[in-house]
One Martini backbone bead per residue (centre of mass of N, CA, C, O) as a GRO file, in nm:
protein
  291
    1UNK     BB    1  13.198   9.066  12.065
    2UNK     BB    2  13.334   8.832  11.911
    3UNK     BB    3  13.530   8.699  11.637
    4UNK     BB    4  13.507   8.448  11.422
    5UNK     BB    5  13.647   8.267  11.290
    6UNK     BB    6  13.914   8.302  11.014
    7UNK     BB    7  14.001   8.360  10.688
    8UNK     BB    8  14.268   8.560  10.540
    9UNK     BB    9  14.290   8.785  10.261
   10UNK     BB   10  14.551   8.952  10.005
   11UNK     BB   11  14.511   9.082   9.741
   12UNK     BB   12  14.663   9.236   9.477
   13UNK     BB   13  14.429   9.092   9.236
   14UNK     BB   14  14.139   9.040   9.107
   15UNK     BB   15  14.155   8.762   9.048
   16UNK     BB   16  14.286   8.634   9.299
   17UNK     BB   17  14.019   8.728   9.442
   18UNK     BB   18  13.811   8.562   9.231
   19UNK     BB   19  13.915   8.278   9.303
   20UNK     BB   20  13.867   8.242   9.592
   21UNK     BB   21  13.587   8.294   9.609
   22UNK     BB   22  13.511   8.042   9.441
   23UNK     BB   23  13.692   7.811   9.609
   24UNK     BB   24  13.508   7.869   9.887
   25UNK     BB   25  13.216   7.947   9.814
   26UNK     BB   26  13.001   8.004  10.075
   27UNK     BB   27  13.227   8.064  10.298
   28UNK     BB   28  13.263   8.333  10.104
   29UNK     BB   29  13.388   8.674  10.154
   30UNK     BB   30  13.403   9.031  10.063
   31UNK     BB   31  13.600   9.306  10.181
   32UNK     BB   32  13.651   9.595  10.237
   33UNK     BB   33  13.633   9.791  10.482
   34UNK     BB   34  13.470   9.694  10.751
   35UNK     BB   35  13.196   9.855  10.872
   36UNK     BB   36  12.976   9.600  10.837
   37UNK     BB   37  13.110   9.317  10.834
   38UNK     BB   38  13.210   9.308  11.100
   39UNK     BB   39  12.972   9.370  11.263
   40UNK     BB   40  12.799   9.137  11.180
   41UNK     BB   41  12.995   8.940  11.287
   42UNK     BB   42  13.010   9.002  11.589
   43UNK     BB   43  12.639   8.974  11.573
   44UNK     BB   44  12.585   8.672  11.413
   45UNK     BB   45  12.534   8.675  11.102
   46UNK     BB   46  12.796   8.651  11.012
   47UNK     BB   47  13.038   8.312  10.914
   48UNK     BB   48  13.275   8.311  10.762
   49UNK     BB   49  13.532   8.132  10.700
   50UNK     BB   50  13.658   8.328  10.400
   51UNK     BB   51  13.825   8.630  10.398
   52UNK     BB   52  13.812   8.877  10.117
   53UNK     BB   53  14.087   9.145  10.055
   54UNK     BB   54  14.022   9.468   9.893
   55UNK     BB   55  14.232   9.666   9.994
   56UNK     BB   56  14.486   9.595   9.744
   57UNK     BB   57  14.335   9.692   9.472
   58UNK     BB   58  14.368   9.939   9.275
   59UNK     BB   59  14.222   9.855   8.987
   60UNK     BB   60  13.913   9.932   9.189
   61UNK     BB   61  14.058  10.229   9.216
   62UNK     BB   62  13.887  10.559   9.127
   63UNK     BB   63  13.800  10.876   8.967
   64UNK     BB   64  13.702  10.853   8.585
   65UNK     BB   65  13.702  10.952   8.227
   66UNK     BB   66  13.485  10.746   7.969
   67UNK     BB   67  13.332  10.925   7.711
   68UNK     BB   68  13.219  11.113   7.939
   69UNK     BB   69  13.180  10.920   8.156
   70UNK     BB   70  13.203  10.788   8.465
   71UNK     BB   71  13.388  10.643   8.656
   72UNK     BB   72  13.391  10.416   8.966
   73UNK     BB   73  13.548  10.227   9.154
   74UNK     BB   74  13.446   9.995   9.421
   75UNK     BB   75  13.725  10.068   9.600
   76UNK     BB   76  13.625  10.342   9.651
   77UNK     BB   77  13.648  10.581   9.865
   78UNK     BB   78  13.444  10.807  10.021
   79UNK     BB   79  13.645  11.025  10.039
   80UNK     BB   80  13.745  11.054   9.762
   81UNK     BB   81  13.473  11.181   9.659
   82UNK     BB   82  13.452  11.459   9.813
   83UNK     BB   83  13.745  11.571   9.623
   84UNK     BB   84  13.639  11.540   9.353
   85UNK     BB   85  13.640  11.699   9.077
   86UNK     BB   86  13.453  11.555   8.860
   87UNK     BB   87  13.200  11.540   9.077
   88UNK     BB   88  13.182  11.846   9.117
   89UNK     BB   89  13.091  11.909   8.844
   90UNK     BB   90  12.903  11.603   8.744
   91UNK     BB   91  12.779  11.515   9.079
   92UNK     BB   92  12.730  11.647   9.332
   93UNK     BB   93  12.531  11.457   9.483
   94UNK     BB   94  12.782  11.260   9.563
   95UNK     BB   95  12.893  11.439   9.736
   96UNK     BB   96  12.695  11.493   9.950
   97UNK     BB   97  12.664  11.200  10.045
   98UNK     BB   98  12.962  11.154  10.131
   99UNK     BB   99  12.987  11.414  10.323
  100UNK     BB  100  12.688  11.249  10.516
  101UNK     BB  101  12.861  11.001  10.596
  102UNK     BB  102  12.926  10.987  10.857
  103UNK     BB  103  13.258  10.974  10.938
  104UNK     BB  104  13.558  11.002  10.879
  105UNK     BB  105  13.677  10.722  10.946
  106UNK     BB  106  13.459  10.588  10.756
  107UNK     BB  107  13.506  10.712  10.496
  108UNK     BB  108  13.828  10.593  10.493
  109UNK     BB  109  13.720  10.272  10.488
  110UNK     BB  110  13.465  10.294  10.312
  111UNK     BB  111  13.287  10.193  10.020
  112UNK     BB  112  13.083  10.190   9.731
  113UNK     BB  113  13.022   9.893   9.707
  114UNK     BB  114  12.986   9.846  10.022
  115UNK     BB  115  12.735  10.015  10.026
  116UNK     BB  116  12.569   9.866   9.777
  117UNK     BB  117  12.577   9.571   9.928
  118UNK     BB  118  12.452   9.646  10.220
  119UNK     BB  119  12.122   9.738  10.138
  120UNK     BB  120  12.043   9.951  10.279
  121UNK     BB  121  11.787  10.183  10.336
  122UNK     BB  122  11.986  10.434  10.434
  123UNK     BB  123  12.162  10.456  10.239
  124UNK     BB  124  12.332  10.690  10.053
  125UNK     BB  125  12.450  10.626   9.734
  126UNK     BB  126  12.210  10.527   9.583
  127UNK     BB  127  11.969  10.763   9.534
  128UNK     BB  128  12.161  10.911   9.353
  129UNK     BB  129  12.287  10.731   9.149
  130UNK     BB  130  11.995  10.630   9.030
  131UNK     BB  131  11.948  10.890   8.936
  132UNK     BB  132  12.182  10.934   8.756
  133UNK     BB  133  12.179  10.625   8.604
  134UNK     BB  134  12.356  10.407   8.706
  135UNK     BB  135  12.566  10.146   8.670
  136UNK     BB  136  12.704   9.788   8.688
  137UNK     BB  137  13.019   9.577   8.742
  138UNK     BB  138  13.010   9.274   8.736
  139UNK     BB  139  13.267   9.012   8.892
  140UNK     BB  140  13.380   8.700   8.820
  141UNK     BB  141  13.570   8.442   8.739
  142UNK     BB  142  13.366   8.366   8.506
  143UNK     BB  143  13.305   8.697   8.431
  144UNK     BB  144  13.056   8.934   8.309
  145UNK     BB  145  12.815   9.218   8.428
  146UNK     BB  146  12.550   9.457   8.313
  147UNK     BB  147  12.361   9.700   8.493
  148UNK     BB  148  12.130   9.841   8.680
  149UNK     BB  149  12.118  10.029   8.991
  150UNK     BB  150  11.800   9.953   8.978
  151UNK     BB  151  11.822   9.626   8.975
  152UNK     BB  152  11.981   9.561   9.214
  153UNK     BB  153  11.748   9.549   9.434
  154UNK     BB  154  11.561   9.322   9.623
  155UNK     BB  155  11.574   9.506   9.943
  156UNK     BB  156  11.648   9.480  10.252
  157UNK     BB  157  11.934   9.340  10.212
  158UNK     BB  158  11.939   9.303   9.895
  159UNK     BB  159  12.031   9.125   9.620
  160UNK     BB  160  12.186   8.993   9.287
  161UNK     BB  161  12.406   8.904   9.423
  162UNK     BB  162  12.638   8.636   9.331
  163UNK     BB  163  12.863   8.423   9.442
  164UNK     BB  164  13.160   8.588   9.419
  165UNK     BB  165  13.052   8.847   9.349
  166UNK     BB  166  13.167   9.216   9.208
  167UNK     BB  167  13.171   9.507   9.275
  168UNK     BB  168  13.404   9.717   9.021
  169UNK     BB  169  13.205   9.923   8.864
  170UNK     BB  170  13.069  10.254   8.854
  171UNK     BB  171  12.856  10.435   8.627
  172UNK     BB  172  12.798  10.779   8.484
  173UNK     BB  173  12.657  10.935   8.263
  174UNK     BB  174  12.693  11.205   8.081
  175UNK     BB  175  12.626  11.536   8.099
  176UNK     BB  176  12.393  11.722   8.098
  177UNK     BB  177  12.315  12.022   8.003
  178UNK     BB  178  12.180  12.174   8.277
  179UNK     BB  179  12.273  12.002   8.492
  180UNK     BB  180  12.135  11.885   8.820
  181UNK     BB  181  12.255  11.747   9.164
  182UNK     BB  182  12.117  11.633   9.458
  183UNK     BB  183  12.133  11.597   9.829
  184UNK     BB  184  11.944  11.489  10.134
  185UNK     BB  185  11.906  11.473  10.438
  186UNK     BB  186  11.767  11.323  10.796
  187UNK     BB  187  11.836  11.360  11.119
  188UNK     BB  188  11.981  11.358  11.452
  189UNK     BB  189  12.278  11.419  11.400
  190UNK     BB  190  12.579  11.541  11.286
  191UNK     BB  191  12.721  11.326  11.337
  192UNK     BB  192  12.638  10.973  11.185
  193UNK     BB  193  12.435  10.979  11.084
  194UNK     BB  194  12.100  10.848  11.009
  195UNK     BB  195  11.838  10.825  10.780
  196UNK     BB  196  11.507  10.868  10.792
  197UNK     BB  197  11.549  11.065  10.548
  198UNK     BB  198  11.597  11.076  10.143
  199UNK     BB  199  11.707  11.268   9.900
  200UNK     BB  200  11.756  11.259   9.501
  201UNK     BB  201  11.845  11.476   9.246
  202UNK     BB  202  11.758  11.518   8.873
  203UNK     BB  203  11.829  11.805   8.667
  204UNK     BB  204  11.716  11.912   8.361
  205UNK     BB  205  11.733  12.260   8.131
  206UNK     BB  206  11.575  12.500   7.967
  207UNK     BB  207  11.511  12.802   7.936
  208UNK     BB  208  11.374  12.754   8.289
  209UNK     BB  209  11.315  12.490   8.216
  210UNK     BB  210  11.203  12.116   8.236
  211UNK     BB  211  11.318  11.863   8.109
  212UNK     BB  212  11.420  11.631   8.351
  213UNK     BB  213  11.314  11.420   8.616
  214UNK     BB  214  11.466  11.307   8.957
  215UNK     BB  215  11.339  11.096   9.238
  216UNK     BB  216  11.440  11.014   9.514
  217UNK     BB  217  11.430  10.775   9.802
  218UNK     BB  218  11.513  10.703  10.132
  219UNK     BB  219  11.416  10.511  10.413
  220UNK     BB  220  11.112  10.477  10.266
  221UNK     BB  221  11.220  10.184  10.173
  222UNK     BB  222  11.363   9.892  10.082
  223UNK     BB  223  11.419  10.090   9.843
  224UNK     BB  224  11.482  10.300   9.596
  225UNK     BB  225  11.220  10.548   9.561
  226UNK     BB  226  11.061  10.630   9.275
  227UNK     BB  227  10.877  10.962   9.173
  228UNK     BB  228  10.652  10.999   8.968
  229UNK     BB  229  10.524  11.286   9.020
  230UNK     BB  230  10.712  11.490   8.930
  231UNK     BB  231  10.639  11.494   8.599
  232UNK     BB  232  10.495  11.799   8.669
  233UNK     BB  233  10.721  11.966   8.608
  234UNK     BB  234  10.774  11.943   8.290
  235UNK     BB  235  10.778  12.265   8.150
  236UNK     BB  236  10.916  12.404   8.420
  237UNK     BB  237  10.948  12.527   8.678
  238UNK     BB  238  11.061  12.547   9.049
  239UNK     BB  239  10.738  12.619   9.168
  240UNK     BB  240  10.489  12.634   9.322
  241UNK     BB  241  10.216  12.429   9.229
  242UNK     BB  242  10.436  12.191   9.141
  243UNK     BB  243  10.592  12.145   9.343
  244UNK     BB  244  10.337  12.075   9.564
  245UNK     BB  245  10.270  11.819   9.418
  246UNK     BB  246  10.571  11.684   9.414
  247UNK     BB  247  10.576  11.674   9.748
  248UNK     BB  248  10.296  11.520   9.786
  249UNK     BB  249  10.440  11.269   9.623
  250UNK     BB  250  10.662  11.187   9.804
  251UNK     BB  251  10.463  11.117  10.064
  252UNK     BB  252  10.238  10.944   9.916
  253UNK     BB  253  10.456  10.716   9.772
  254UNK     BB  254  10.568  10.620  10.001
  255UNK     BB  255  10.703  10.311  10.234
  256UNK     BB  256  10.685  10.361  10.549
  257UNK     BB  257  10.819  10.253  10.901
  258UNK     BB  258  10.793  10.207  11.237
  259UNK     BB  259  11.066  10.383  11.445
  260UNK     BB  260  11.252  10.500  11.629
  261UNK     BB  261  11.282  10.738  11.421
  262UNK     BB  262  10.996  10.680  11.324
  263UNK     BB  263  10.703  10.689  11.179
  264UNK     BB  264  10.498  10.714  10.928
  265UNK     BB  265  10.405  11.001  10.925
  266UNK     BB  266  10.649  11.185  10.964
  267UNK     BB  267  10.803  11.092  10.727
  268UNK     BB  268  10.623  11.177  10.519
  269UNK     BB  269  10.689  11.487  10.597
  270UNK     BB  270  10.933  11.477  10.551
  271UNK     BB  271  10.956  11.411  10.268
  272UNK     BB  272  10.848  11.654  10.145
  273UNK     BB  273  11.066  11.867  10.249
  274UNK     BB  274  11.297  11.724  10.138
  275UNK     BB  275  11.211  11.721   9.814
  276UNK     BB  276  11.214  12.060   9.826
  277UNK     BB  277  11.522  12.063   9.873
  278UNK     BB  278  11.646  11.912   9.665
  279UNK     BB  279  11.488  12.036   9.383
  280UNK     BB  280  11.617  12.305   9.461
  281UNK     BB  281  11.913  12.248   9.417
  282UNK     BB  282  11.925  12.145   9.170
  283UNK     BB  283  11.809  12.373   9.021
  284UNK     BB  284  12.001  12.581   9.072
  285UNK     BB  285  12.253  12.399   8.960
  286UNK     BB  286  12.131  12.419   8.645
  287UNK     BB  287  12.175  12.746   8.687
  288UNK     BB  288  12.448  12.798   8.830
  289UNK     BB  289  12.367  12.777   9.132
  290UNK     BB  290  12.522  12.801   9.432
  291UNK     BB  291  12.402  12.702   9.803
   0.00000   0.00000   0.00000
């Protein structure tokens, strides 16, 4: 199908992109690197009159150490994350989630911002960054406003983005001594894999036990789904009874619909599984484990 007439933009300056932006209207779109976009024009869901490409903005793009926290531009692409040395030692379930999401040719072209906006339930850098506890800064043509990406999703494709509005910036807190974090996830393909389930995890230790722990869901819910059940971890090692209590209750918290890719019963043991597999790599590397 081919792409519907519209006009397009390529701003130097994020200002002149959020100008753009409210003066088009309902009718103005913004574009990162167009891996979603462009594919939804085409099969007639979206029909932008204006569309304002975010690909020449560098103020947007890079991730640095800011007082402590990590700072990740929304214009960063996926590929970036990757290879980024602050995030390889302080965050690295965001590596995992980078490295396995889509194709490399994808990967060089999709944004943070944009996979984060784009809301699909199988989305991969949700779950990890939401466990990691990230912010987002929102900005429109007349102010900013920041708030947690676990308030940003209210469905399956649906965010509380506002017309006009950018996410600009994605923040990570400081990692506290002891933290480790994984993702994982399971698909059917080795390359461009989609998720059918995926876990997140954040762990953090002292002299082998649990001090506090965050486990997400993707694919198995509207949004990322966060996990009550784990924090019978707290005050333990990741093992034994604890642990298959803690996979049980990812199987039974999750919220899976049936679909081409799994069952609802399917997911629920996938999840329980994955859900072992993230918690115990996260737990390795809080005690400086790699495996």
């Amino acid at each position: 199908m081919a792409l519907p007439d519209f006009e397009i933009h390529f701003p130097k300056r994020l200002e002149e992109a959020l100008t753009l932006l409210r003066d088009g209207g309902v009718g103005a779109m913004a574009m990162s690197g167009g891996t979603d976009v462009l594919v939804l024009m085409k099969r007639g869901v979206l029909a932008p009159r204006v569309v304002v490409s975010l690909s020449e903005l560098s103020e947007i793009k890079g991730v640095r150490r800011q007082n402590g926290a990590i700072s990740i531009g929304g214009g960063t692409s996926i590929a970036a994350l990757e290879s980024d040395a602050i995030l390889a030692e302080h965050a690295r379930g965001l590596v995992d989630a980078a490295e396995r999401m889509a194709t490399v040719q994808i990967r060089n072209l999709a944004t943070v911002a944009g996979n984060l906006a784009s809301a699909a339930a199988c989305g991969d850098l949700a779950p990890i960054l939401v466990a990691l506890g990230a912010t987002l800064e929102l900005r429109t043509a007349s102010g900013s406003r920041e708030l947690s990406l676990a308030d940003f999703f209210t469905g399956s494709r649906s965010t509380v983005l506002a017309p006009g509005e950018l996410i600009t910036r994605i923040e990570i807190p400081a990692a506290e001594p002891g933290l480790g974090s994984a993702y994982v996830k399971f698909g059917y393909r080795g390359g461009s894999q989609i998720a059918v389930v995926s876990a997140a995890a954040r762990v953090v230790q002292a002299e082998g036990k649990v001090r506090s722990v965050r486990l997400l869901l993707g694919a198995v819910a509207p949004a990322p789904l966060s996990v009550r059940g784990v924090s019978v971890l707290v005050g333990k090692p990741i093992e034994g009874a604890a642990l298959d209590t803690a996979c049980a209750a990812a199987a039974s918290e999750c919220k899976p619909i049936s679909d081409i890719r799994g069952s609802e019963s399917y997911r629920r043991t996938v999840a329980s599984v994955i859900a072992r597999r993230a918690l115990g790599l996260a737990w390795d590397r809080s005690r400086g484990i790699e495996s």
